[in-house]
C-alpha positions as CSV (number, residue, x, y, z in Angstrom):
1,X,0.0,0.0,0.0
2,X,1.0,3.1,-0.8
3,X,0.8,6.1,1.5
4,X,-0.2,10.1,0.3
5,X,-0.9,12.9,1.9
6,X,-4.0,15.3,0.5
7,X,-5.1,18.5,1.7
8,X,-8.1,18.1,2.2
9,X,-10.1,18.6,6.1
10,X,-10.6,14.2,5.9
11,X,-10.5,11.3,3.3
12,X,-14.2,11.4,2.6
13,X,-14.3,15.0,1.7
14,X,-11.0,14.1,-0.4
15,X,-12.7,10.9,-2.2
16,X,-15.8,13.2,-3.0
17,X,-14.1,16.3,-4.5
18,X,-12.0,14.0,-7.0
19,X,-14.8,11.2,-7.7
20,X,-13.2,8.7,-5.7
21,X,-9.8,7.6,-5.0
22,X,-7.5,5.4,-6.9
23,X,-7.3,1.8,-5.6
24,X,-3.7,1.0,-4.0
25,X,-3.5,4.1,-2.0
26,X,-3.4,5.1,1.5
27,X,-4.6,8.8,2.0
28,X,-4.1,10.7,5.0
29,X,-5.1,14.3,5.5
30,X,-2.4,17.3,5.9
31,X,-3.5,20.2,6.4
32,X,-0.3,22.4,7.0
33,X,-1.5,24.3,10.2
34,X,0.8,23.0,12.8
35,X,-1.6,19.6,14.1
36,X,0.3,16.6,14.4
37,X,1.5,15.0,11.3
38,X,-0.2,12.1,10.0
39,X,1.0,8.3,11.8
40,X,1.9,7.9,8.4
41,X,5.3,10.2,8.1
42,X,7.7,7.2,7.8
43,X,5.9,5.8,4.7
44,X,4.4,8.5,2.9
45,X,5.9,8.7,-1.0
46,X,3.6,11.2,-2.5
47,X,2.7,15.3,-0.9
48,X,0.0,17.7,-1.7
49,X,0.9,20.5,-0.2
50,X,-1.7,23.0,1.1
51,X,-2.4,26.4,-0.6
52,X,-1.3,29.6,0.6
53,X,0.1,27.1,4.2
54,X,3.7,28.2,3.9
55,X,4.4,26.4,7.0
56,X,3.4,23.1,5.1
57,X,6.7,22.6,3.8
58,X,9.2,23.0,6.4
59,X,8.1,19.2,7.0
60,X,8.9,17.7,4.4
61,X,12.5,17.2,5.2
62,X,11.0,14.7,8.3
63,X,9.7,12.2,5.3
64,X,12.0,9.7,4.8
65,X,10.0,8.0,2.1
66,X,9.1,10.6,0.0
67,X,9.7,10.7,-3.1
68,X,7.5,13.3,-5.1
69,X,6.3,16.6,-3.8
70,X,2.8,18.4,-5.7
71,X,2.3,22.2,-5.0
72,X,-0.5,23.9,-5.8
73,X,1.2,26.9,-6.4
74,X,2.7,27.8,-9.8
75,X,6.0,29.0,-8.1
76,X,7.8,26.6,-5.9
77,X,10.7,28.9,-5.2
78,X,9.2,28.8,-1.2
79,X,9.5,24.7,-1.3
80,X,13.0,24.0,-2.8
81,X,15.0,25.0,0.5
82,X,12.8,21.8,2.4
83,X,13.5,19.2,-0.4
84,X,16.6,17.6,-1.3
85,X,18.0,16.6,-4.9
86,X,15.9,12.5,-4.7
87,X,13.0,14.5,-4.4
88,X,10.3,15.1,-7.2
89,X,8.7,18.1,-7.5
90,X,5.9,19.2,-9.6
91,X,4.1,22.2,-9.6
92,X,0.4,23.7,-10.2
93,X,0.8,24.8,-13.6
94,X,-2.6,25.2,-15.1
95,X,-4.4,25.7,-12.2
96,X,-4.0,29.8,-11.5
97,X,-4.2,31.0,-15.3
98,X,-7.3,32.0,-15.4
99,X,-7.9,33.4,-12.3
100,X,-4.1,35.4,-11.9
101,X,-5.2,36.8,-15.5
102,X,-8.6,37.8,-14.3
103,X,-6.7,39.8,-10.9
104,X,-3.7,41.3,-13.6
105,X,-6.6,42.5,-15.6
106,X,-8.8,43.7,-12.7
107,X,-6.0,45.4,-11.0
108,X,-4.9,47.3,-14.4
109,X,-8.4,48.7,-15.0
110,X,-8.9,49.4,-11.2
111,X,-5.9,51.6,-11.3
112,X,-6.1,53.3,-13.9
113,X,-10.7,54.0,-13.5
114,X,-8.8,55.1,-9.8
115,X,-11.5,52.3,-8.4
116,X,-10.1,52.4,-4.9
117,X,-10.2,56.0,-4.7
118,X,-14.1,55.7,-5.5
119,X,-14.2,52.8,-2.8
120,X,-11.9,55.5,-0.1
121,X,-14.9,58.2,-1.5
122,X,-18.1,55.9,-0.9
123,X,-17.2,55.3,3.0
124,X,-17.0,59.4,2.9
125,X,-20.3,60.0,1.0
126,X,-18.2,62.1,-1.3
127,X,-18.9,62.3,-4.7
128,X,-15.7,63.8,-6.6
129,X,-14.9,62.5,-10.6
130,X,-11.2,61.7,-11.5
131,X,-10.5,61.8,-14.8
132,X,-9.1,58.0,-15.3
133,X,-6.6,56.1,-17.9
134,X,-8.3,53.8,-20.0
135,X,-6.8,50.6,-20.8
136,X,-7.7,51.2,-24.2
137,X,-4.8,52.1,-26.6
138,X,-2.1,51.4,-24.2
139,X,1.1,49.4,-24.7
140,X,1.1,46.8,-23.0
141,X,4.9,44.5,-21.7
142,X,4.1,40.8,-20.5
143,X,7.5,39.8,-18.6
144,X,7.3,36.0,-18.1
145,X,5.1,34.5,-21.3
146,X,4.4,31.5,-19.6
147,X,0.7,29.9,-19.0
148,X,-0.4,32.6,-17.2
149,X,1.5,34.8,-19.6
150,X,-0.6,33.9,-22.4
151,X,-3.8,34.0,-20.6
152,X,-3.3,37.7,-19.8
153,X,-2.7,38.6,-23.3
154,X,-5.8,36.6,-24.7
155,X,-7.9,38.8,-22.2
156,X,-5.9,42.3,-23.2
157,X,-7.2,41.7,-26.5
158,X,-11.0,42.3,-25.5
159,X,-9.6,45.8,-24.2
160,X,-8.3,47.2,-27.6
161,X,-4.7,48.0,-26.3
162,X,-2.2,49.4,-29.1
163,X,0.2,46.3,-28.7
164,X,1.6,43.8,-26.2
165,X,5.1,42.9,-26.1
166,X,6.3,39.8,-24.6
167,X,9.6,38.6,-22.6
168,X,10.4,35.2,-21.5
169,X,13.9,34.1,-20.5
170,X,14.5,32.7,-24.1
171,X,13.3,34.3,-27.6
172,X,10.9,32.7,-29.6
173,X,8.9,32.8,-32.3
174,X,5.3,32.4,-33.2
175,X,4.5,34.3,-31.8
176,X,7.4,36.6,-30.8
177,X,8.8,36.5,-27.7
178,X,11.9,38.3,-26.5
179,X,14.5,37.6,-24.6
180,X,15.1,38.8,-20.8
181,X,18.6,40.3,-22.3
182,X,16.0,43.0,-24.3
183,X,14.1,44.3,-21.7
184,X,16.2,47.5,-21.5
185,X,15.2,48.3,-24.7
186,X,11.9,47.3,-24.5
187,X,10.7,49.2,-21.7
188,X,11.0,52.3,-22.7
189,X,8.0,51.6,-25.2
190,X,5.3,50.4,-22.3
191,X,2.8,52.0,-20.6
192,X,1.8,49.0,-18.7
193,X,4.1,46.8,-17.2
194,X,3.2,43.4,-16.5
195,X,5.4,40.9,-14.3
196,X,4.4,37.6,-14.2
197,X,7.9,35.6,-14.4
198,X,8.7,32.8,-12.0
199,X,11.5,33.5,-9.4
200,X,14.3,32.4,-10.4
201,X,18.2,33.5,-9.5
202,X,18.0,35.2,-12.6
203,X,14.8,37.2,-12.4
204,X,15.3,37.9,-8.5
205,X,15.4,41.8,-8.6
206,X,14.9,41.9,-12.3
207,X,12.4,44.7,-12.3
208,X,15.5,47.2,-10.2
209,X,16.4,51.0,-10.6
210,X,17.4,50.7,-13.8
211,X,14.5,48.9,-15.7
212,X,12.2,51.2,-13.6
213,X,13.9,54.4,-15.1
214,X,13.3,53.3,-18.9
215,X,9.8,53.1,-18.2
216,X,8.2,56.4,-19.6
217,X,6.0,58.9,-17.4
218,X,2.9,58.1,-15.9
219,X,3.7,54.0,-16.7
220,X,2.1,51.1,-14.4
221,X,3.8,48.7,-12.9
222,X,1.3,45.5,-12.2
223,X,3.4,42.6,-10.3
224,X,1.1,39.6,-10.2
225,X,4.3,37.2,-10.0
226,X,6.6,37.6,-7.0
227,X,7.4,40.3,-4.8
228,X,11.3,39.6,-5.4
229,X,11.0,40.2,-8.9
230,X,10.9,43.7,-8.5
231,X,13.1,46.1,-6.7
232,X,10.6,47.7,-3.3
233,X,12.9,50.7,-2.5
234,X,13.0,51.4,-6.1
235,X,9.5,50.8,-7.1
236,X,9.0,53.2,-3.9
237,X,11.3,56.1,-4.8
238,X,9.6,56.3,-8.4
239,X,5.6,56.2,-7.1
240,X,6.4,58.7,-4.0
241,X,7.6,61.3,-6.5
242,X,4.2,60.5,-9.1
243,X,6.8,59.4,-11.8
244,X,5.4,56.1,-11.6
245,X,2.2,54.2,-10.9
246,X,1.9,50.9,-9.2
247,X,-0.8,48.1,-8.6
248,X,0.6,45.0,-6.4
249,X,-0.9,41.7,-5.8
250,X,2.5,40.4,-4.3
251,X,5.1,42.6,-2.6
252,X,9.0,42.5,-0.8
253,X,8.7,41.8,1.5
254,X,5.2,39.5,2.1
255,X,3.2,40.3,4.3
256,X,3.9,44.0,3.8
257,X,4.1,45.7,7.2
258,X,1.1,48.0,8.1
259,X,3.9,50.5,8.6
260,X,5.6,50.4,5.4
261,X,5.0,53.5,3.1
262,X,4.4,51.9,0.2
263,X,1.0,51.6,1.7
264,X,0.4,55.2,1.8
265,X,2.1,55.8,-1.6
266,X,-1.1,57.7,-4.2
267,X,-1.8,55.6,-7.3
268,X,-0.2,52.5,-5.2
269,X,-2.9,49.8,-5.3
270,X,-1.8,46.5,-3.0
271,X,-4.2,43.4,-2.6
272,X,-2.7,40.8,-0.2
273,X,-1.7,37.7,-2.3
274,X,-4.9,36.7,-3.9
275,X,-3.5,36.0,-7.9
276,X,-5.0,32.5,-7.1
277,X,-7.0,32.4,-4.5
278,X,-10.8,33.1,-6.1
279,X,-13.5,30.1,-7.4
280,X,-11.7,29.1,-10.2
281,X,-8.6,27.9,-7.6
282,X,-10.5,24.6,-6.3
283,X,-12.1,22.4,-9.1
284,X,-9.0,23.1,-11.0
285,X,-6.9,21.8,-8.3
286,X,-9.2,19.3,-7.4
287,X,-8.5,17.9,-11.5
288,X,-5.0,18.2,-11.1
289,X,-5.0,16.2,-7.8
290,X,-6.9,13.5,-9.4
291,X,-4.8,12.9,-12.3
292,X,-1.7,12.9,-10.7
293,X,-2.7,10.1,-8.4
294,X,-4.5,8.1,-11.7
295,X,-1.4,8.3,-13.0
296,X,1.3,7.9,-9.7
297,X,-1.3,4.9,-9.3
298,X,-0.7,3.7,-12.6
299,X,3.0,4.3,-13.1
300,X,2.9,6.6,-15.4
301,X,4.5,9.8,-15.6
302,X,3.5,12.4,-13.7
303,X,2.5,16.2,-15.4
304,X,3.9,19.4,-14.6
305,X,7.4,18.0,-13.1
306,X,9.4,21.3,-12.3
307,X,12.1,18.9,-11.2
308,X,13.0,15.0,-11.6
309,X,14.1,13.2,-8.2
310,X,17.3,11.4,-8.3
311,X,14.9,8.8,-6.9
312,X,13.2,7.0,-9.6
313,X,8.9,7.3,-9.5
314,X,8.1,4.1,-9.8
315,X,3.8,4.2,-8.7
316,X,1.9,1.1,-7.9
317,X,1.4,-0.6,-11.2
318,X,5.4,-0.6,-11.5
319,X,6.5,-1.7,-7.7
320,X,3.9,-4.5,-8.1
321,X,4.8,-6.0,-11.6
């Protein structure tokens, strides 16, 4: 029998959200808030690990038979530092596109129609038009044309924008993509820019002082990726003197501090986090779940690996021929 932890609140809840469980398996319920681990810690092979639970995977490390690890984030830049080089890790690809696409566009058009300064207004009873950017005929730079990447461009389109430019580590074409080494150049020729690039060593701090001065006045920074992608004390020095504008789903550091003055920053607009976390978040996951134990189950490879494990995956069908 083989052993997995899901993260779900027990196993019925967990065999009626995916339709049933595969046969074979042993589920036991993590939740990633601190409980007890399951009695299952020494045998466990296969991880779920809880959305938006960071302390979920500081126990990984205490799981000498694991072998792969599923996030249900798209970034797995906070798991890494728990798992060693026999682990396998795959990642939640798929599962945040539409509904990070849906917050980069909401957070583009609430910035620029000033939306939470009619929201600051409507506590006041105060009644007081600001004339607003449309997203309309704007030039739009996607940096990191990945899934999530491409969904945000399919919904620009519906907006009319003049033309979206996109940057992924590598160039490409078909269409055309540019390579990180352009964005110098590029920048200069958005008004919105858009970061949705994973964290990597070479995009830490990617978005800095320097890319941030090539943008042209009045530009909007949206950051619906990582906080560490983008230079805070930078970001901060060009929206405090109105150079720049800014809307932030993720920031550096996360949580921001209730003191920080980014907070307090005009045409700064922060939301806490919540690229994934709307309706669309749990069938999706739910789907991805399932497969991935139909096919650890069955042997046969598993999707969106991120990373191989030195240690082979074997599954069920494979250990028992």
């Amino acid at each position: 029998m083989v052993h997995v932890w899901l993260p779900y609140p027990d196993v019925d809840e967990a065999a009626r959200r995916l339709g049933g469980l595969p046969p074979g398996l042993e589920v036991d319920c993590f939740l990633g808030d601190g409980a007890d681990l399951p009695g299952s810690a020494d045998e466990v092979e296969l991880v779920v690990l809880p959305y938006m639970r960071p302390g979920g995977a500081r126990v990984l490390d205490e799981l000498p038979a694991l072998k792969v690890v599923q996030t249900l984030t798209a970034g797995v830049d906070d798991v890494l530092p728990y798992i060693g080089p026999d682990i396998t890790l795959c990642n939640a690809a798929g599962v945040h596109d539409a509904s990070t696409a849906e917050l980069a566009l909401a957070l583009i058009l609430a910035s620029g129609r000033h939306l939470d300064v009619y929201a600051r207004q409507q506590e006041r009873g105060e009644w007081a038009p600001v004339p607003g950017t449309a997203l309309a005929d704007l030039r739009v730079l996607i940096l990191g044309y990945g899934r999530i990447g491409q969904a945000i461009e399919a919904r620009l389109q519906t907006f009319e924008v003049a033309s979206v430019t996109r940057v992924a580590r590598r160039a490409r074409t078909d269409p055309e993509v540019h390579g990180q080494d352009r964005l110098l150049d590029l920048l200069p020729h958005a008004d919105v820019l858009v970061v949705i690039a994973p964290l990597t060593p070479e995009t830490e701090g990617i978005v800095d002082a320097a890319a941030l001065a090539r943008l042209p006045d009045g530009a909007l920074v949206v950051n619906v990726a990582r906080g560490r992608l983008v230079d805070t004390a930078a970001l901060l020095a060009e929206t405090s003197s109105g150079r720049l504008r800014a809307a932030l789903d993720v920031t550096d550091p996360e949580p921001l501090p209730s003191d920080h003055p980014l907070w307090r920053v005009p045409d700064v607009l922060i939301s806490p986090h919540v690229g994934g976390a709307s309706s669309a978040f749990a069938p999706r996951a739910d789907r991805l779940i399932k497969a991935q134990l139909d096919r650890y189950a069955s042997g046969r490879p598993l999707q969106n690996v991120v990373r191989a494990g030195a240690v082979p995956v074997s599954g069920i069908a494979s250990a028992e021929g």
